[in-house]
DSSP file (Angstrom, degrees, kcal/mol; ACC not computed):
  #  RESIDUE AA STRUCTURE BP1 BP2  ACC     N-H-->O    O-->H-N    N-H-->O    O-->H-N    TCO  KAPPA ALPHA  PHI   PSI    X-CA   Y-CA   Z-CA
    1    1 A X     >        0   0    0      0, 0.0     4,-1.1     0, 0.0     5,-0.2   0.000 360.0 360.0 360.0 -44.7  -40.3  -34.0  -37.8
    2    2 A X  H  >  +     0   0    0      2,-0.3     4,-0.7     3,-0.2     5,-0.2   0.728 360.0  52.1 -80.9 -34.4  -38.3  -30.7  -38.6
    3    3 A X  H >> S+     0   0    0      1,-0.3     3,-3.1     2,-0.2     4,-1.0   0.784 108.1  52.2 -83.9 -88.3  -39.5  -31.4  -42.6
    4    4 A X  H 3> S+     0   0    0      1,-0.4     4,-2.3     2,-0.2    -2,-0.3   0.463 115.9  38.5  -7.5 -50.7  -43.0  -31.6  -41.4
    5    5 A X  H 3X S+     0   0    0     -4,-1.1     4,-0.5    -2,-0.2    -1,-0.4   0.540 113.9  51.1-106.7  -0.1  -42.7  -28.4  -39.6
    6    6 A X  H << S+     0   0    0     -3,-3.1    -1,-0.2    -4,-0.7    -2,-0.2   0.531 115.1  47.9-113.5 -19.5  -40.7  -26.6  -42.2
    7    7 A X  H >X S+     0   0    0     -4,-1.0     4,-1.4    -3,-0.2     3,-0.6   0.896 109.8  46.3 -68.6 -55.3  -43.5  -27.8  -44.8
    8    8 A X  H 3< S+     0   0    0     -4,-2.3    -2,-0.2     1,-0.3    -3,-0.2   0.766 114.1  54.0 -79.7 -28.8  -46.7  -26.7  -42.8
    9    9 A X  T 3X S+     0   0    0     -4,-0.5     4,-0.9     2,-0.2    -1,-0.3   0.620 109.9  47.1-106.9 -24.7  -44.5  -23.0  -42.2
   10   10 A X  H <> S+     0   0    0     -3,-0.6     4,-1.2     2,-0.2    -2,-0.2   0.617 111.0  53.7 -95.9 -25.8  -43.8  -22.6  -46.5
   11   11 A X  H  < S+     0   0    0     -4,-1.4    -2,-0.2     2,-0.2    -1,-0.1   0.411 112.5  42.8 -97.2  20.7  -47.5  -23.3  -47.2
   12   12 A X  H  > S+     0   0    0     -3,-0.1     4,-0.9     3,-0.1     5,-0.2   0.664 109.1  51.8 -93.4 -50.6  -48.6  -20.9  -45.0
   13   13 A X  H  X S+     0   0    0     -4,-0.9     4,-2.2     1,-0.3    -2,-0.2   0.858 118.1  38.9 -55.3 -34.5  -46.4  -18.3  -45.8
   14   14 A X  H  X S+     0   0    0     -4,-1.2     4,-1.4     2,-0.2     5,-0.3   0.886 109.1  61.6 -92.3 -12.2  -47.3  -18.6  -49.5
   15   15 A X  H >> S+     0   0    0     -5,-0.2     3,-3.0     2,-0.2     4,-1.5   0.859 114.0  43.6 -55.1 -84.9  -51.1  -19.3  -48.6
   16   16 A X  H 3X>S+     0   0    0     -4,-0.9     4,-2.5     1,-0.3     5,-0.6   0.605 105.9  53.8   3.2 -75.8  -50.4  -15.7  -47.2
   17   17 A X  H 3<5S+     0   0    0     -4,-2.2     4,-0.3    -5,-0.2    -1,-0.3   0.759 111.7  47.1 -49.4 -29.8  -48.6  -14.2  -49.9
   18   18 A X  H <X5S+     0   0    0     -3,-3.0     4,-4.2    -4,-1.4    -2,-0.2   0.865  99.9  65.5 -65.2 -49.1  -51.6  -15.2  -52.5
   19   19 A X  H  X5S+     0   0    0     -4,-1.5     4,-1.3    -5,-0.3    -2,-0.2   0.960 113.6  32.6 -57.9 -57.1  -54.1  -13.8  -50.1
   20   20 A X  H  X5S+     0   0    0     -4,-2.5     4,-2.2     1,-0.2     3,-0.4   0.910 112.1  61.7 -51.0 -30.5  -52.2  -10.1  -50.9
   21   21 A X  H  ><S+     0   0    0     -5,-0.6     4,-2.0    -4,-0.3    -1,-0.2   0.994 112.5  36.5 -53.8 -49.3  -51.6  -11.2  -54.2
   22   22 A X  H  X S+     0   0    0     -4,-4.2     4,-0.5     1,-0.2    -1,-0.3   0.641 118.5  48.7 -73.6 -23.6  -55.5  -11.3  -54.4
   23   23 A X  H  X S+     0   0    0     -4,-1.3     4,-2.4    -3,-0.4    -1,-0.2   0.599 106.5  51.2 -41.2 -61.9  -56.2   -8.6  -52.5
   24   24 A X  H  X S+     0   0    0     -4,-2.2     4,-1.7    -5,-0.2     5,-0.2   0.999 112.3  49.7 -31.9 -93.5  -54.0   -6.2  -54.1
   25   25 A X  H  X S+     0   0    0     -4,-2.0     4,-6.4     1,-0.3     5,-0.3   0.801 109.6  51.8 -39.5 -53.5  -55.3   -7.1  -57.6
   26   26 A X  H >X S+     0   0    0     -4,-0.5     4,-1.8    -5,-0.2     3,-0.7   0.980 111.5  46.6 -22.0 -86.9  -58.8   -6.7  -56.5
   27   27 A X  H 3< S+     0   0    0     -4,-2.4    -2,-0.3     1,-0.3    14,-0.2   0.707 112.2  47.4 -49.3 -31.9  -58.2   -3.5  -55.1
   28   28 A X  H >X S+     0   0    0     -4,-1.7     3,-0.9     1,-0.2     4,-0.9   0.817 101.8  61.4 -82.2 -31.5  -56.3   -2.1  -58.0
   29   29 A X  H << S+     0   0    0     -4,-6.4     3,-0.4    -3,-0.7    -2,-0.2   0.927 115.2  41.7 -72.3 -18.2  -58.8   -3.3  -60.7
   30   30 A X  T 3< S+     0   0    0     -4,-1.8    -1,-0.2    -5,-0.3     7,-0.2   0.154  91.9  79.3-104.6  43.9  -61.2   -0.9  -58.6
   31   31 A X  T X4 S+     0   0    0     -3,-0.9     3,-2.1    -5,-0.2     7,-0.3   0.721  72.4  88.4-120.4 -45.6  -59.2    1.7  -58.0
   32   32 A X  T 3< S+     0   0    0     -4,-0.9    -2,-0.1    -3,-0.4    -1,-0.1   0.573  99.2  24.7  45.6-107.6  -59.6    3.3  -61.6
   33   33 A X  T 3  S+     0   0    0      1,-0.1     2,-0.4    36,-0.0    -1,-0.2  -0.066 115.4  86.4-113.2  -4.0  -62.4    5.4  -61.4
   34   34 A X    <>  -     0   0    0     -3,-2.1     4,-1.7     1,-0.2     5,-0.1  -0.884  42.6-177.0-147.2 127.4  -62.0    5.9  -57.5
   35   35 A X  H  > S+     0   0    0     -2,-0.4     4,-3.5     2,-0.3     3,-0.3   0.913  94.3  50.3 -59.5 -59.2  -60.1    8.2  -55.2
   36   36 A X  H  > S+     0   0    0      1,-0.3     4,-2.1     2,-0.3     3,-0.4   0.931 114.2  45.0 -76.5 -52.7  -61.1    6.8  -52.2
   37   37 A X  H  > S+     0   0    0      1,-0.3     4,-3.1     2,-0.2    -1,-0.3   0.839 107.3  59.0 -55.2 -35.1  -60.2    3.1  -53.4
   38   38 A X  H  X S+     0   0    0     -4,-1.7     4,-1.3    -7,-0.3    -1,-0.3   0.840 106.1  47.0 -65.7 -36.5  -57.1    4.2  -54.7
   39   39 A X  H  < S+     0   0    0     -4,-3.5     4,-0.2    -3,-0.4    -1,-0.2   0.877 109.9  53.4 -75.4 -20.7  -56.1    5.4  -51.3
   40   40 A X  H  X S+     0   0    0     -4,-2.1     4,-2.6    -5,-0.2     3,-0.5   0.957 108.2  52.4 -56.1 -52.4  -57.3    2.0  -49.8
   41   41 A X  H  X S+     0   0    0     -4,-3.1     4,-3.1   -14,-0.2    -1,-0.2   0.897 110.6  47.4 -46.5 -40.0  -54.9    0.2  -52.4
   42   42 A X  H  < S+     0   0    0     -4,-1.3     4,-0.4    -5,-0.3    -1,-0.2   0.594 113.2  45.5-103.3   1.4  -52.1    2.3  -51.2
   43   43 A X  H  > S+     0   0    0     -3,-0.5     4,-1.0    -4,-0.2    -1,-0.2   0.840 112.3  55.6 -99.8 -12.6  -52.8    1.8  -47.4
   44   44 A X  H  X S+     0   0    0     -4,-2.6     4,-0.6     2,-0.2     3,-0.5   0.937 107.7  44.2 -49.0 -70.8  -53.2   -1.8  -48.2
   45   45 A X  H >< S+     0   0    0     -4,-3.1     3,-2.5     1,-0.3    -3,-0.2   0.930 109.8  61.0 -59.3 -73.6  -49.5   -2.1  -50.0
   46   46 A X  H 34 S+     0   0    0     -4,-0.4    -1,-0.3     1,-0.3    -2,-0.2   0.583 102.2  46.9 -43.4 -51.8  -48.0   -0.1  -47.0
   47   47 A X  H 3< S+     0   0    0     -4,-1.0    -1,-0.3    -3,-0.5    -2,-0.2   0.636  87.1 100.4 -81.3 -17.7  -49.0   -2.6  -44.5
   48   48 A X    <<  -     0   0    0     -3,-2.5     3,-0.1    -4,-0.6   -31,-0.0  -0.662  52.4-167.0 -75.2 113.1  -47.5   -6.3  -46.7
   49   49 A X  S    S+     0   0    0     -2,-0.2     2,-0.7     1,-0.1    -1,-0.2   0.892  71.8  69.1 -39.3 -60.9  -44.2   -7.0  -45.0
   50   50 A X  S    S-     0   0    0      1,-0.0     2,-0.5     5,-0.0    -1,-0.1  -0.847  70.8-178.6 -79.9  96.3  -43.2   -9.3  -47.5
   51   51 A X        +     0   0    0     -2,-0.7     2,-0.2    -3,-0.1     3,-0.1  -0.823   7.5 165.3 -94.2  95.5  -42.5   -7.3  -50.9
   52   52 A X     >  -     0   0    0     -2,-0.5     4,-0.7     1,-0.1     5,-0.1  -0.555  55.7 -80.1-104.1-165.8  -41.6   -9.0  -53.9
   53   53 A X  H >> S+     0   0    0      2,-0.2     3,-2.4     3,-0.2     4,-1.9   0.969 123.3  57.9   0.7-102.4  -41.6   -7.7  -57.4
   54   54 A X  H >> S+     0   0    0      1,-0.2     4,-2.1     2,-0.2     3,-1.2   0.876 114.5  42.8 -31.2 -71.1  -45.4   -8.1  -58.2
   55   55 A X  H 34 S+     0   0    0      1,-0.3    -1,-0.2     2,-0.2    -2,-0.2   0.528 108.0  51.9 -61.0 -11.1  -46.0   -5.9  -55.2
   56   56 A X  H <X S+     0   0    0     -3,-2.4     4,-2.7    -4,-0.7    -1,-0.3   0.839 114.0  51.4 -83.1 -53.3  -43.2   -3.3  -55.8
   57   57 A X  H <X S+     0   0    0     -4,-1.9     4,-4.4    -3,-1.2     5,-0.5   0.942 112.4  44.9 -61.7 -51.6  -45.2   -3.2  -59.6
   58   58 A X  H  X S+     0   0    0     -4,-2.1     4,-2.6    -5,-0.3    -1,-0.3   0.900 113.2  49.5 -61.5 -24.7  -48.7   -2.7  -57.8
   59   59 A X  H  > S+     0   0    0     -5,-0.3     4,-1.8     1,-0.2     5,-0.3   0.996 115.3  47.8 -75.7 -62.4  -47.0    0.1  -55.4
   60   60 A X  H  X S+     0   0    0     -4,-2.7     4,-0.5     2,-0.2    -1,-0.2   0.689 111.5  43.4  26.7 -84.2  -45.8    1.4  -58.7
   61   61 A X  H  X S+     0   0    0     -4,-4.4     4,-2.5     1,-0.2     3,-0.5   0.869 111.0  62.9 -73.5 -45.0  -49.3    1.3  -60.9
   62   62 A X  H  X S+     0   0    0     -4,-2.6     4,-1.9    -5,-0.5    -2,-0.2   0.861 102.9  43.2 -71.7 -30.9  -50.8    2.8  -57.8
   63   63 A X  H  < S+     0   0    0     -4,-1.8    17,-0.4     2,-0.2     4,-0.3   0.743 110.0  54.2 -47.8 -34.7  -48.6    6.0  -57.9
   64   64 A X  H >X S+     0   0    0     -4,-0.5     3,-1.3    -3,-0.5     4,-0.6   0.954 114.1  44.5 -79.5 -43.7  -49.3    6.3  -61.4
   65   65 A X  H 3X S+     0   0    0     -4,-2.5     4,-1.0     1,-0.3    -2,-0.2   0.914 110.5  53.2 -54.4 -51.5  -53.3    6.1  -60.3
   66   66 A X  H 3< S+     0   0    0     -4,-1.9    -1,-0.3     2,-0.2     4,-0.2   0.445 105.5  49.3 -68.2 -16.8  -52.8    8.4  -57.5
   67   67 A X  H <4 S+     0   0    0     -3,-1.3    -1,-0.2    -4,-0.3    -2,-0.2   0.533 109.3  59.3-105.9  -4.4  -51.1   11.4  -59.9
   68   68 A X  H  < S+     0   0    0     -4,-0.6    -2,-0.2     1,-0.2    -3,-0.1   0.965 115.1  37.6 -68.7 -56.6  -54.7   10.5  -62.4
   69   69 A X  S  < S+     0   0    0     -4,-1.0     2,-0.2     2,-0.1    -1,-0.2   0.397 101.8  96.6 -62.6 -20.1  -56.4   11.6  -59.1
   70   70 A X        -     0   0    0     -4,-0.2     6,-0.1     2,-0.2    -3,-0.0  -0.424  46.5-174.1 -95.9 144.7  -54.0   14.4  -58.2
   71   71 A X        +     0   0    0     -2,-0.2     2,-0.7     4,-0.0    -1,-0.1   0.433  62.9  89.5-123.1  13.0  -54.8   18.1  -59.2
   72   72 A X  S  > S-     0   0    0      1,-0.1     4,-1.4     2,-0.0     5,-0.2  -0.841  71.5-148.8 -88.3 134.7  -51.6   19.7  -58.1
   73   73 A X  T  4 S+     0   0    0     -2,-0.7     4,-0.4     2,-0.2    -1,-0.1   0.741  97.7  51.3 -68.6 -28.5  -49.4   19.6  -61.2
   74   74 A X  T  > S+     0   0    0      1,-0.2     4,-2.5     2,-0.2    -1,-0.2   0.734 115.4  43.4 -99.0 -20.9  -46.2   19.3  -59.5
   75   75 A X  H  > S+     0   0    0      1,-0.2     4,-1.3     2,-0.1    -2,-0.2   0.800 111.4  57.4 -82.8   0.0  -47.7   16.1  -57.1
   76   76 A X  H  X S+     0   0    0     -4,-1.4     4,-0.7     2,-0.2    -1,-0.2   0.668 109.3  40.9 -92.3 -38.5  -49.3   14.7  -60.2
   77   77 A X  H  > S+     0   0    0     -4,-0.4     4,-1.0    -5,-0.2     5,-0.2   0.640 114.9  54.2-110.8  -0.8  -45.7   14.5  -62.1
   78   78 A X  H  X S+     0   0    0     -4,-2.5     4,-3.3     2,-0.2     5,-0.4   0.924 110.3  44.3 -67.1 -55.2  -44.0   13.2  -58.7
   79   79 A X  H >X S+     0   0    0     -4,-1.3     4,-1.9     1,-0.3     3,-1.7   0.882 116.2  51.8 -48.4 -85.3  -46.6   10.2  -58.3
   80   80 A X  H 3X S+     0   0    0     -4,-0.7     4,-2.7   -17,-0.4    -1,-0.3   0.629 110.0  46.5 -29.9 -50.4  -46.0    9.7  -62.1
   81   81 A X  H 3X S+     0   0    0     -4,-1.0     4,-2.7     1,-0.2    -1,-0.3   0.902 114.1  45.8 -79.7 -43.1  -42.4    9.6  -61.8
   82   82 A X  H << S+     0   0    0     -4,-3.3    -1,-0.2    -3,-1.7    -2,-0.2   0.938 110.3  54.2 -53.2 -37.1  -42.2    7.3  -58.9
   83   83 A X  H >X S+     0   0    0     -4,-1.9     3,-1.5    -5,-0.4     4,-1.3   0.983 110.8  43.9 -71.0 -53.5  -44.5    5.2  -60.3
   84   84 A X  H 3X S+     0   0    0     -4,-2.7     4,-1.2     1,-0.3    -1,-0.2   0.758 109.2  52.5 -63.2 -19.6  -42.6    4.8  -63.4
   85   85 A X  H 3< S+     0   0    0     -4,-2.7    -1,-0.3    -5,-0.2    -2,-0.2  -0.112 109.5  55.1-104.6  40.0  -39.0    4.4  -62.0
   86   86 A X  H <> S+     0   0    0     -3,-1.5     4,-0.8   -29,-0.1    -2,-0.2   0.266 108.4  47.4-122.9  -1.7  -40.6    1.4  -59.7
   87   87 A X  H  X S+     0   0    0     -4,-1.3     4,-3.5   -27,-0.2    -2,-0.1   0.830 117.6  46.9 -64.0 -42.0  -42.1   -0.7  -62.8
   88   88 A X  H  X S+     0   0    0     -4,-1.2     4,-2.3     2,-0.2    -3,-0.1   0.918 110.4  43.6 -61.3 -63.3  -39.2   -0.3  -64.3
   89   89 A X  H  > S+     0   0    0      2,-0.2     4,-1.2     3,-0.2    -1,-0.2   0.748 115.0  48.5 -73.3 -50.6  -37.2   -1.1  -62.0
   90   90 A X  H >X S+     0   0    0     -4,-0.8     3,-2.3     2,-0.2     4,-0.6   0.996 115.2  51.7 -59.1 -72.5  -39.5   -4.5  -60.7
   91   91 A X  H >< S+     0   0    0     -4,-3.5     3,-1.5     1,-0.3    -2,-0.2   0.760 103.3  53.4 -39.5 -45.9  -39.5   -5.3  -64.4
   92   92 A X  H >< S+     0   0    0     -4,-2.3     3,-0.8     1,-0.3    -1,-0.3   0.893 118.4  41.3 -25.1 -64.9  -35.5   -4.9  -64.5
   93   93 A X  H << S+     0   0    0     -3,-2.3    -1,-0.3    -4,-1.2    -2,-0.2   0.356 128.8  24.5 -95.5  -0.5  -35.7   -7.4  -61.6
   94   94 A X  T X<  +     0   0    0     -3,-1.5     3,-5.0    -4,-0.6    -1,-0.3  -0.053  67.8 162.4-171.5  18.1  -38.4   -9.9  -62.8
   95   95 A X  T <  S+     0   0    0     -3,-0.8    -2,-0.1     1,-0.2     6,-0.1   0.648  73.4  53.0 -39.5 -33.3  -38.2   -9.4  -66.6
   96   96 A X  T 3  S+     0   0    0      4,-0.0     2,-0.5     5,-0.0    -1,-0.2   0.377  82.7 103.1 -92.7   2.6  -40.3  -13.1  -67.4
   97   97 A X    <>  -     0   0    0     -3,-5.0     4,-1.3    -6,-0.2     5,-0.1  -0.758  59.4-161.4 -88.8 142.5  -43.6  -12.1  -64.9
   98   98 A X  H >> S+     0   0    0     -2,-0.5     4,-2.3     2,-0.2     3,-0.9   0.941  82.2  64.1 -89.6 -57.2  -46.0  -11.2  -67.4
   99   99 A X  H 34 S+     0   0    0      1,-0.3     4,-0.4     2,-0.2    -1,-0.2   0.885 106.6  52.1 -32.7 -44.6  -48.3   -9.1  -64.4
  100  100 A X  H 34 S+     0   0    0      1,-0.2    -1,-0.3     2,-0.2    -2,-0.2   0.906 107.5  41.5 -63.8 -53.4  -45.4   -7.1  -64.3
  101  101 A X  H XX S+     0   0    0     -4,-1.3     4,-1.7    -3,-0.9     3,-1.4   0.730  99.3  77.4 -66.3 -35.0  -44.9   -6.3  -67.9
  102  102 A X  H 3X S+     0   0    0     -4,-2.3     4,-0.7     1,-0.2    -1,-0.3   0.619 102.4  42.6 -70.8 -13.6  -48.9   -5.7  -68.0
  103  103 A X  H 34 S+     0   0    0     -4,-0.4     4,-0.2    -3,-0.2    -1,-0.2   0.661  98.3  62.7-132.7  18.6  -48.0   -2.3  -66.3
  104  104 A X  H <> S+     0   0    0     -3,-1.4     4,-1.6     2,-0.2    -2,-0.2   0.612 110.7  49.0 -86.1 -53.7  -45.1   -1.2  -68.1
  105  105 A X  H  < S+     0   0    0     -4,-1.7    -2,-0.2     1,-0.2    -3,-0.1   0.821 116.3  39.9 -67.0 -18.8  -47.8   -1.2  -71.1
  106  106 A X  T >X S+     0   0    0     -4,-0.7     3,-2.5    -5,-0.2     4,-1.1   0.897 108.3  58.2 -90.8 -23.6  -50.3    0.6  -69.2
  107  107 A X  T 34 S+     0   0    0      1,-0.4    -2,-0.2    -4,-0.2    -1,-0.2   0.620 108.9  47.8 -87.9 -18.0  -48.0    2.8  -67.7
  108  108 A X  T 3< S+     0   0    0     -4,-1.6    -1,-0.4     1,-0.2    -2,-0.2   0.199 106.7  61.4-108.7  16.0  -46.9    3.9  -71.5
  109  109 A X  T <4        0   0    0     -3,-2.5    -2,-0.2    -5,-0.1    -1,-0.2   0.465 360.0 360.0 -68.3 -28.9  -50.7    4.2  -72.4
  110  110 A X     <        0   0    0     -4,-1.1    -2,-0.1     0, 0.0    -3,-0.1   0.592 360.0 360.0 -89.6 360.0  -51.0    6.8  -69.9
């Protein structure tokens, strides 16, 4: 009985964790080209408990979006700097997720 319940409680919790996963990703490919989505993405990450990597990477990419959007110069190269020392830093931690690495390459595009 206790594996039954200890089963049905890890495929929720990762049904969960996908649902941000998917969510997130969403949000970030349309966060781009838009202020107002870029702030959605980043009230979005604030509220996921659970923080792995991948989501440290998105919190990350989304700073680096938020200093494209910024037009103070000195918050523009704070976002930017945050952003890069928590890619880094997820990558450091998670060097074989390829999602991860995909924004260490944009992040030296920018």
């Amino acid at each position: 009985m206790k594996k039954i319940i200890i089963l049905i409680l890890l495929v929720n919790i990762n049904y969960v964790y996908a649902q941000n996963v998917k969510n997130v990703r969403e949000l970030y490919l349309t966060s781009h080209n838009n202020k107002s989505t870029c702030d959605s993405l980043s009230n979005y990450l604030n509220q996921i408990e659970e923080k792995d990597n991948t989501i440290d990477a998105y919190i990350g990419a989304n700073n680096l979006l938020i200093s494209k959007f910024s037009s103070n110069i000195i918050k523009k190269f704070k976002y930017f700097e945050q952003g890069k020392k928590i890619i880094e830093q997820s990558i450091k931690n998670d060097p074989e997720n390829i999602e991860i690495v995909f924004f260490e390459v944009f992040k030296s595009k920018k």
